[in-house]
C-alpha positions as CSV (number, residue, x, y, z in Angstrom):
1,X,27.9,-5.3,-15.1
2,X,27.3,-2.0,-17.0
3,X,30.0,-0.4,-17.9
4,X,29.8,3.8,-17.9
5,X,31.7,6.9,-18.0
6,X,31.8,9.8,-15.6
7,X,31.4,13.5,-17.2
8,X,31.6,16.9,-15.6
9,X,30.0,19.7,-17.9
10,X,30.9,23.1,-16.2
11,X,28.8,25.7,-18.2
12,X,28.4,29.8,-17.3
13,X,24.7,30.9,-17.0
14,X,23.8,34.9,-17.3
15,X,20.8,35.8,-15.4
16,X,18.8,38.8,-16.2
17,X,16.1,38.8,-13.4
18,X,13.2,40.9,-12.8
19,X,10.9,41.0,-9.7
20,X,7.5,38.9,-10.2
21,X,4.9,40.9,-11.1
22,X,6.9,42.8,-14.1
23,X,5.1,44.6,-16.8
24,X,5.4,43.2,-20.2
25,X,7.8,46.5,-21.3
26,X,10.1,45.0,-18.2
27,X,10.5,41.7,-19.6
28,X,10.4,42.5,-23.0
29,X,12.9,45.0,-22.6
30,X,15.5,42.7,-20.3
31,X,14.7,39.9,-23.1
32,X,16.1,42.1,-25.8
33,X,19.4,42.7,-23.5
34,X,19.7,39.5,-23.1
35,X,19.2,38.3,-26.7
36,X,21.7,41.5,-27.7
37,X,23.9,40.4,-25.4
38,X,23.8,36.2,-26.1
39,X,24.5,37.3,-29.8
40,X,27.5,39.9,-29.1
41,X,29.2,37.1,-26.5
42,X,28.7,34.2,-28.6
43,X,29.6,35.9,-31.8
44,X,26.4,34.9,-33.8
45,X,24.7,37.3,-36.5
46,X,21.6,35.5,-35.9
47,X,19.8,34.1,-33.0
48,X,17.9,30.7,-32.8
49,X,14.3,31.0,-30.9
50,X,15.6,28.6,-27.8
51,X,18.6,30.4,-27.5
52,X,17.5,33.1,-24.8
53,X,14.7,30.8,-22.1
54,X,12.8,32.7,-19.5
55,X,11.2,30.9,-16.3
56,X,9.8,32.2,-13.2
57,X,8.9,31.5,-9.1
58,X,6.8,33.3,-7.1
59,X,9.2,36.6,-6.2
60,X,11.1,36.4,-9.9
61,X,11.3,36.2,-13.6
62,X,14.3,35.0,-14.9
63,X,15.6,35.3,-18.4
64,X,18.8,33.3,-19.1
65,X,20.9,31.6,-21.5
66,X,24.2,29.5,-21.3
67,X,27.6,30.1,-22.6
């Protein structure tokens, strides 16, 4: 019989959303917030390019990234 180990991983997520359609100075403009803010709350002088990810349904555009 296998043999395995339960985990819980509790993370915090920060949202920036934006309603879908967005003009590109919308998104680019709550990316930059976000990637200002990922690098002032996570204490990082530089920011890796999958830090900050940005997905999308039908009504939204979401821009997030995980403590």
């Amino acid at each position: 019989m296998a043999q395995f180990e339960k985990r819980i991983n509790t993370r915090t997520r920060h949202l920036y959303v934006l309603p879908n359609p967005a003009n590109h100075a919308e998104v680019h403009k709550a990316l930059s917030y976000a990637y200002e803010e990922y690098k002032n709350n996570m204490r990082k002088a530089a920011v890796s390019d999958d830090a900050v990810w940005i997905t999308h349904d039908d009504d939204e555009i979401v821009i997030y990234w995980d403590e």
